[in-house]
C-alpha positions, 0 to 999 in steps of 0.5 A: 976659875981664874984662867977662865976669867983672864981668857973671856978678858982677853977674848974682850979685849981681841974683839975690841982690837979687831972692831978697830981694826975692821974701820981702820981697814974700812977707812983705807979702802975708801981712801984706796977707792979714791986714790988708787989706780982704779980712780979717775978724775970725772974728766979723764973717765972713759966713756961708758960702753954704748948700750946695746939697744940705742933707745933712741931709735925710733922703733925702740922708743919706750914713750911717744916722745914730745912734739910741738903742736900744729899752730892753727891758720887763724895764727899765721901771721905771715905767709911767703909764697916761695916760687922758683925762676930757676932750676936748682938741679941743672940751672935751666930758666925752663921752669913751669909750676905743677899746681902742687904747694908744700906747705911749711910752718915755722914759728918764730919771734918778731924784730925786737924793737923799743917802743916810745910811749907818750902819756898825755896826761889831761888835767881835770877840776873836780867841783867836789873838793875844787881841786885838780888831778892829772889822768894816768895812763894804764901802766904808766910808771911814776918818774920812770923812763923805762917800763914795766917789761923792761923793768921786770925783764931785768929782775927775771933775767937775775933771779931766774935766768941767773945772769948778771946786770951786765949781761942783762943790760948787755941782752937789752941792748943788743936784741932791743936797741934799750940800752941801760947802765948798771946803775939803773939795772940795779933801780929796777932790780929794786923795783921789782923787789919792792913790787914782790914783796907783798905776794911773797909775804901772802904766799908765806901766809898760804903756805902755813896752812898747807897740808904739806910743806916741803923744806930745804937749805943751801949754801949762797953768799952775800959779799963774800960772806956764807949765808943760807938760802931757804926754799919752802914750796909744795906742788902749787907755792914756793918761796925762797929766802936768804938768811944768814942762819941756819936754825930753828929759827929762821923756820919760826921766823918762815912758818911759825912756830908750829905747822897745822900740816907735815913738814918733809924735811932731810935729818938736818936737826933744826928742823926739830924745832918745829911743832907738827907732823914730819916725814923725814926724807927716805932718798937721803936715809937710802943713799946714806945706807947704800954708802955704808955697804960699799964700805963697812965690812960685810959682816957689819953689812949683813947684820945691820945695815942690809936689814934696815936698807930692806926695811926701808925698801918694803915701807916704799914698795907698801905706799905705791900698793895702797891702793892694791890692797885693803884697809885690813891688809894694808893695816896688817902691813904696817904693823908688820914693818912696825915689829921689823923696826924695832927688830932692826934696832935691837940688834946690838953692834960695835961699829961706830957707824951702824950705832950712828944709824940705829940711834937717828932711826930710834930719834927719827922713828915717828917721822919716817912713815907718816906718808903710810899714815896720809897718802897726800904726804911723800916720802922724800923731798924731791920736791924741795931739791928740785925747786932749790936746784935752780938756786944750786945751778945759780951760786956754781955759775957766780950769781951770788950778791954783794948786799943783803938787799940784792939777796932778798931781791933774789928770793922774792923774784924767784919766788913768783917766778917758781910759784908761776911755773908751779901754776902755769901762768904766763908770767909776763901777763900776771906780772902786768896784772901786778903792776896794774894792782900797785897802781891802782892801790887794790890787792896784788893779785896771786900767782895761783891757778883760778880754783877748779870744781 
């Protein structure tokens, strides 16, 4: 009996030293993977091999392709009659016309040039009150020298084309003889932000009562100094926020303490924080697994990772057959995948990584098919990293802030832009309305598509 005991120690013990070794080995290939000769800098990689179909020809096209379309005549602003005095093959003056015109249409901007706008204001006497009042032109700006289109243009250029004041002083200067200096471009970089705080804050108000609430985050900079931007949006809004945290509560101090809608979210842990439905993301779970089998050993992998990869694969290929099947077979379904779960984690296992896995599965279990429970919810956040991708874009080119105000310009600005795309509004047209709206103390209006039905 005691040899038996001191060989099932012993067998203990062996385990334990190759379950070590197994990561240790798993470490050093991908540190082999990266190091090795097989490994190229992406710049110094070889080009890959064309494929052997070019898709771009046109009789292998897979999609009609995009086009622009035929302006009308009523738009022609300006015709050119192009005739010939002499011939372009052999030089001869013997040219005679053949009745037959060719017919191109070009569209294109018109010279940019500054316009000067002269308000004559009037004063009138009003035999009510007996007092005196000056008229005010429509978007006449108070103190200001340079107007409203200039004004936003400088906002625009910042937080959505991601330029700096300079070069944004540099571009009015060079296409439309405006010329400004940093200083004033910082002016009406405050303007703009003072003129979009009040749409932000209403758009936050709407996005609270939202059936489905798209978050993510990423790293910006103020000053030197790591912050956060925020981007919370949906397919109709998206507000952006800088913060120098990266918490809980940042999101309270966005959307409340609770949501009456879903949040869809990656794993990162403050978004536990908030009272309401989640939906993690499955893009990130997916990416995270397919990781794991390129680098844990194959037995680890065919035990325990392959089976959630594949649970994973057949909740998403159920969602997009909704609609394909019936409520009791969809139903049946479900519970399928419900009795896979917990199959999946039951199955016990030594490798730190696979133990990491299931246990964010058991943690997360409520929030990974809540979009089989409500067809309106998605099930990844591609949604939020597409609009926060702008955002990325913008800190790898330098466009970061040297002041807490300049950051806050950003997100606002960004904002109703993003928000304008989302609703396809024009956003010089709705950015005039808004001018009008301050000036005349009424409600801002929204950058919100007109409701349809």
């Amino acid at each position: 009996m005691d040899d038996r005991d001191e060989l099932l120690k012993r067998i203990e013990r062996l385990e334990t030293l190759l379950a070590e070794r197994d990561a240790r080995i798993a470490e050093l290939e991908q540190l082999l993977r990266k190091q090795g000769k097989t490994f190229r800098p992406r710049a110094n990689r070889k080009p890959k091999d064309p494929p052997a179909v070019d898709r771009r020809t046109k009789t292998e096209r897979q999609h009609p392709g995009s086009f622009r379309p035929q302006p009308k005549d009523e738009d022609v602003s300006e015709q050119h009659e192009c005739t010939l005095s002499q011939c372009p093959h052999c030089g001869s003056n013997e040219v005679t016309p053949t009745g037959v015109v060719e017919e191109h249409l070009v569209e294109d901007i018109p010279v940019p040039k500054v316009e000067v706008h002269r308000y004559r204001r009037h004063e009138y006497h009003c035999a009510g009150c007996q007092k005196n009042s000056f008229g005010r032109g429509d978007l006449e700006l108070a103190g200001a020298h340079v107007g409203p289109r200039a004004r936003w243009l400088v906002g625009f250029a910042r937080a959505d084309l991601g330029i700096s004041l300079g070069k944004t002083c540099r571009l009015l200067d060079e296409w439309f003889g405006l010329r400004l200096s940093r200083a004033g471009a910082l002016g009406h970089l405050k303007w703009a932000s003072r003129l979009c705080a009040p749409v932000v804050q209403k758009l936050l108000e709407l996005l609270r009562q939202e059936p489905v609430v798209h978050a993510d985050e990423t790293g910006w900079r103020i000053n030197g100094k790591n912050v956060w931007a925020w981007c919370f949006a949906n397919p109709r809004l998206a507000v952006f926020l800088i913060d120098e945290h990266r918490s809980t509560d940042v999101l309270k101090k966005a959307l409340g303490d609770s949501l009456p809608g879903v949040l869809v979210s990656d794993f990162y842990a403050a978004y536990n924080g908030l009272i309401c439905k989640k939906q993690r993301c499955l893009a990130h779970l997916l990416r995270e697994l397919h990781d794991l089998s390129e680098t844990l050993p194959r037995r680890y992998v065919t035990c325990h990772i392959r089976p959630w990869l594949k649970l994973i694969q057949d909740a998403l290929a159920l969602g997009k057959r909704r609609e394909q099947l019936s409520a009791r077979q969809f139903a049946r379904a479900r519970r399928e995948l419900d009795e896979r779960f917990y199959t999946c984690a039951g199955s016990f296992t030594r490798n730190a990584d696979c133990e990491r896995i299931t246990n964010r599965m058991l943690k997360h279990r409520a929030d990974l098919f809540t979009f089989l429970d409500d067809p309106q919810v998605p099930p990844d956040n591609n949604l939020g990293e597409r609009d926060i991708r702008s955002v990325v874009a913008a800190r790898a080119d330098g466009g970061v802030n040297r002041s807490s105000w300049g950051a806050q310009a950003f997100a606002r600005i960004k904002s109703v832009v993003r928000t304008c795309q989302k609703n396809g509004l024009r956003l010089v047209d709705y950015v005039m309305n808004l001018v009008r709206s301050t000036l005349t103390k009424t409600d801002p209006p929204l950058p919100l598509a007109p409701a349809t039905g």
